[in-house]
N, C-alpha and C positions, 0 to 999 in steps of 0.2 A: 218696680222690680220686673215685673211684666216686659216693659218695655225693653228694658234691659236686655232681657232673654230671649226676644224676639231679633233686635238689631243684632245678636250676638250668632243666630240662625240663619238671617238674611245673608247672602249673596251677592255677588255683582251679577249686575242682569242683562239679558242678552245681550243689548245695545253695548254698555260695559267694556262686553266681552270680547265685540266685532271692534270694537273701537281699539282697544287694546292690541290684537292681532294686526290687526291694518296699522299699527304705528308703529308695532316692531317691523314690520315687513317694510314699511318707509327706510325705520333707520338703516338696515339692511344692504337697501338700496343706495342710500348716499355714502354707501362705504367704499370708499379707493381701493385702487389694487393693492395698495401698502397695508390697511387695515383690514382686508380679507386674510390677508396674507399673517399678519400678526396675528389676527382673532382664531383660523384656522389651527397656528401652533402652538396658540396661549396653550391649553392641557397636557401639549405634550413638552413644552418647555417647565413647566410647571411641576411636570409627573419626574423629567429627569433631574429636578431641583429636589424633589422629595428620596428622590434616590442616590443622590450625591448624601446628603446629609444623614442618610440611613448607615450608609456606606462607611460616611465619616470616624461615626460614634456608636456602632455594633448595636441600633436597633431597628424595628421594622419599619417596611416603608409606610405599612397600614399606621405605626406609630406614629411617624411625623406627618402624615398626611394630619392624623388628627390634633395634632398639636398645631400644625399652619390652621388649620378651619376653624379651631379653639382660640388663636388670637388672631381671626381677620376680621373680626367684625369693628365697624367706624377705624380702620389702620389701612393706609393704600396698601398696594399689594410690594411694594420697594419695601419697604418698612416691616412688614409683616413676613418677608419672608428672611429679613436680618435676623429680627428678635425669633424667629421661632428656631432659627440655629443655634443663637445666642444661648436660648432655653435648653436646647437640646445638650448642647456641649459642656455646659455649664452640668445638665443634669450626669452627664457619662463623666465628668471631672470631679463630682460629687460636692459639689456644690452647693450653697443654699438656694433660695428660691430667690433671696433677700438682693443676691448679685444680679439679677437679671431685670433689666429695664424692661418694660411693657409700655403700651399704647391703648390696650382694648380697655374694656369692664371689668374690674377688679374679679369677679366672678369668671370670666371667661380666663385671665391668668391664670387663678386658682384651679380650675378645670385643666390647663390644660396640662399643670402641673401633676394634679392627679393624674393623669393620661400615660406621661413617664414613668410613676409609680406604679402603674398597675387599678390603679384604686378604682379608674373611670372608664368611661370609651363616651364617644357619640353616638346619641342612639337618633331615632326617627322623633323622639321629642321636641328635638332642639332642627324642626327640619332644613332651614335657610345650611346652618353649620353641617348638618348631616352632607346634604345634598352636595354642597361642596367642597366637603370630605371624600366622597364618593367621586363626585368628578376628578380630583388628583390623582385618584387611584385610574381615570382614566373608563369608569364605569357609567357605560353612555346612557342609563335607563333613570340617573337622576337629575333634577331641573336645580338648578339654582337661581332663586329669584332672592335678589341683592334690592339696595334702594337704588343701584343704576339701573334696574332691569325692572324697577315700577317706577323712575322717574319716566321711561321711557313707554309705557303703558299706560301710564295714565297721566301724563305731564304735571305731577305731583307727588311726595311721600302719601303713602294711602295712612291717616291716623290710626287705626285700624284694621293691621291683614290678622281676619283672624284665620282657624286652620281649616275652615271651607273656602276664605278666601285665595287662602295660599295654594290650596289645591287646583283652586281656578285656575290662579296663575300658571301651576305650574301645565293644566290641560292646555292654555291657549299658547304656551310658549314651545310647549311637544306638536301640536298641530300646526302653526307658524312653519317650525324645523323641517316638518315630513314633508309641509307644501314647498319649501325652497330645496328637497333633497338633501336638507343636513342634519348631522345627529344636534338635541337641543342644545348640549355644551358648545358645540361650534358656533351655533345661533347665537346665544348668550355672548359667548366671546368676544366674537364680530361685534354686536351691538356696541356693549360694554368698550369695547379700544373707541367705537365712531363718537357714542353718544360723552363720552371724556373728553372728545376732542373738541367737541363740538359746545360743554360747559364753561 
């Protein structure tokens, strides 16, 4: 049990951490002008997708941000940004839930249907989902580290981000951003369109 609760404290350690930086800063680098150029407008094609659908179906943009970040996890982002309209229109149509296909964790559907209702939000608990909740909204002071954004950190799913680790992550990917002069969403972006292309 000990041990437990020590691996659960432990951190990634220096070496880690430069190693991690220096490989986003690679992937970075191998990025064409077409995928700077993608990665650059991913949040803001993203942001006027959240505001179409707001627009659509008379609710907030804060709302369907949180309903996309509630069903993106393991659903590409094609996909994820179908069904969270699906959800939405279905929910202003008044709808059951029962009508709308999903892709995510039964849990994360559930959520994000509470979300429409009122009943939930995204909070910092759920951080991966927050953070890029908050990036749709176009709010540049949050990281979102994805398993694209640790394959490419540490050329593996880490078994194990716990929320020190995550935090890490999200220090060496803000630090990364400020060395290259970009906000960390633009960093992520970039990487995210090179290292897909590159799987």
């Amino acid at each position: 049990m000990k041990n437990t609760k020590k691996q659960t404290k432990q951190g990634l350690s220096q070496y880690r951490q430069k190693l991690a930086s220096a490989r986003i800063k690679a992937c970075y680098i191998r990025a064409n002008r077409d995928v700077l150029k993608r990665g650059l407008n991913w949040y803001k094609q993203a942001h006027v997708f959240c505001k179409e659908v707001a627009h659509n179906t008379g609710l907030s943009v804060d709302t369907v941000a949180m309903v996309v970040s509630a069903l993106s996890p393991a659903v590409s982002w094609e996909l994820n940004k179908i069904q969270a309209e699906q959800m939405c229109n279905a929910f202003r149509d008044g709808l059951p839930l029962e009508t709308v296909t999903t892709s995510t964790y039964e849990n994360n559907r559930l959520k994000a249907w509470d979300i429409l209702q009122g009943k939930k939000t995204i909070t910092i608990k759920s951080p991966k989902t927050y953070a890029f909740y908050r990036n749709l909204l176009l709010n540049v002071d949050s990281v979102t580290i994805d398993r694209w954004m640790l394959r490419i950190m540490f050329n593996r799913p880490l078994k194990s981000l716990t929320a020190l680790k995550y935090r890490q992550c999200e220090t060496i990917l803000r630090q990364a951003a400020n060395d290259l002069d970009l906000h960390p969403f633009q960093l992520q972006a970039i990487t995210w369109e090179q290292i897909r292309q590159e799987a």
